[in-house]
C-alpha positions, 0 to 999 in steps of 0.5 A, spaced: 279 170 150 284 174 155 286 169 159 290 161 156 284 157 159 290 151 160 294 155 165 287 157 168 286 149 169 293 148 171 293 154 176 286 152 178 288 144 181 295 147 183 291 151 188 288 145 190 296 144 194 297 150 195 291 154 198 292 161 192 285 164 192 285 168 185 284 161 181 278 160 184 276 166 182 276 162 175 270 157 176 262 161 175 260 163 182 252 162 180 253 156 174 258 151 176 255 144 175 260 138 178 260 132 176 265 129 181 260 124 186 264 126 192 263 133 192 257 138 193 256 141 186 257 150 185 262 153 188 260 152 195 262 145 193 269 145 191 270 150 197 267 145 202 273 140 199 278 145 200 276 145 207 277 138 208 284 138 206 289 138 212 294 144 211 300 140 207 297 135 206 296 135 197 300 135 192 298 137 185 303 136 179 299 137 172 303 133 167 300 135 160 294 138 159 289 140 152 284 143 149 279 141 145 274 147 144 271 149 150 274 144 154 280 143 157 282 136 160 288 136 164 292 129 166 295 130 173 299 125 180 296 127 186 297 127 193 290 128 194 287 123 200 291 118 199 296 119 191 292 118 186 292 119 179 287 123 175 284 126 169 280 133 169 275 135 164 273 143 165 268 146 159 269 154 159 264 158 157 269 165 156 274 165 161 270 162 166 269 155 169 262 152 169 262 145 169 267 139 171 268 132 171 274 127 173 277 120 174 281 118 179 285 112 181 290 110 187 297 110 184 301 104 185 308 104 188 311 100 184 311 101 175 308 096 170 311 090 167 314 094 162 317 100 168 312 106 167 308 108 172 301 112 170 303 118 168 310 118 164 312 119 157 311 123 152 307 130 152 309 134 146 303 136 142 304 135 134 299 134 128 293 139 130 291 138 123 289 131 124 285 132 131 279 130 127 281 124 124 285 123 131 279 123 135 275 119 130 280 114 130 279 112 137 272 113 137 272 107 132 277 103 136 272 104 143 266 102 140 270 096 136 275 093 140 273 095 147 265 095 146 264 089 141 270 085 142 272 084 135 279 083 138 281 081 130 281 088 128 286 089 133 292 090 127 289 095 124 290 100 129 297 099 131 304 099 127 305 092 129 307 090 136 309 098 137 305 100 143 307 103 149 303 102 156 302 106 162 296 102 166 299 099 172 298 092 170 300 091 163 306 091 160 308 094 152 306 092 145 299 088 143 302 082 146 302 085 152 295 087 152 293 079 150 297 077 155 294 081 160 287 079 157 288 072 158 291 072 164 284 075 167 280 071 163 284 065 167 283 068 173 275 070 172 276 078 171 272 081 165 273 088 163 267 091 160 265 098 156 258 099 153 258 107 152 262 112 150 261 119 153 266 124 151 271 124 145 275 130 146 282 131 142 288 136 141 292 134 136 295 127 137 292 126 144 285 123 145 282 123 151 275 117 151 270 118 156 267 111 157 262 107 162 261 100 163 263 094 168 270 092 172 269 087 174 262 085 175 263 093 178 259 099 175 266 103 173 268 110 168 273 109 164 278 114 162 283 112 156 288 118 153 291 116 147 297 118 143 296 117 136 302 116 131 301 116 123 295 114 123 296 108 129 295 108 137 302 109 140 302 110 147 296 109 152 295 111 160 287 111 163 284 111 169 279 107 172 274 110 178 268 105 181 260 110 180 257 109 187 250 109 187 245 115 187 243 114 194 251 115 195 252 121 191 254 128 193 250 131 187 244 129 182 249 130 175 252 124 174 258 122 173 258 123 165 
């Protein structure tokens, strides 16, 4: 491989600010495949979406990206039709960009509970031995916890109260996520996941792809975690509304 597929990645979204052509040259011209509701699938499609973009008006700034195999999926802050935060995910094959899939969520103006926003903390790559156990971790934690509800099992993916949270609206620790739980449930809002899509890793960061209800509204949910000693220690996610197919820019879905 010539070329670091995560400084392509990163040079791709920054071209989305500032206008640079050769990054483009990254994505396959015949066989790029979009899985972003709003957008035209090929390479026509991410040009046309440039187009859009009044001059001056986006800003890109990509906080850390990974690399699991032949995917590479990036966290970035965005002025991008309103400031959003969002996850990318780009499958390569060789040094060419041929499929794509993204969440994006409107980014608050004010920090959590506990004073983080959505994209601060920690970014340092460690463990790569551990990636697979890494990933089979938060795959066993989606599918008991978020999608079963066995919330009695919570005790044995955490270092007691130890955890640190980036979504908008809930504060630090395994108390903050119950609390957060029961204030929703006071005030009829119920979160659902029924499928995980996607677990893609790089040491002690892994990224869950789900799908499944926010709400009562059909929603994709994207939850990166940073694992630490056998633990989830840091949680940032992103949660983004599917349209319904009549509505889609392109037939791929959104997983």
């Amino acid at each position: 491989m010539k070329n670091n597929r995560k400084q392509m990645v990163t040079d791709l979204l920054k071209s989305i600010e500032t206008g640079a052509a050769a990054p483009i040259d990254y994505i396959h011209p015949q066989q790029y495949i979009q899985h972003n509701t709003g957008v035209a699938t090929g390479l026509q499609g991410f040009r046309e979406l440039l187009q859009q973009l009044e001059p001056g008006s986006t800003r890109v700034n990509t906080v850390r990206v990974f690399q699991d195999n032949d995917y590479v999926f990036a966290h970035s802050d965005y002025d991008f039709f309103g400031p959003k935060v969002g996850f990318d995910i780009f499958r390569f094959e060789g040094d060419t960009i041929c499929e794509h899939w993204d969440n994006l969520q409107y980014r608050p103006a004010l920090h959590n509970p506990s004073g983080h926003t959505m994209t601060d903390g920690s970014g340092e790559i460690t463990d790569l031995e551990k990636t697979a156990a890494n990933k089979e971790l938060v795959s066993h934690f989606v599918t008991t916890i978020l999608i079963s509800g066995r919330m009695e099992e919570l005790e044995h993916f955490f270092d007691g109260d130890y955890y640190i949270q980036h979504n908008p609206g809930i504060g630090d620790g395994v108390s903050g996520l119950g609390m957060a739980l029961a204030d929703w449930a006071q005030h009829g809002v119920t979160m659902q996941y029924q499928r995980v899509h996607k677990v893609l890793g790089e040491g002690n960061f892994v990224l869950a792809v789900s799908e499944g209800y926010m709400d009562k509204v059909h929603c994709a949910f994207y939850d990166l975690f940073r694992i630490k000693d056998g633990r989830i220690a840091e949680h940032w996610d992103t949660i983004q509304y599917i349209p319904p197919v009549a509505e889609r820019r392109n037939g791929h879905g959104k997983f």
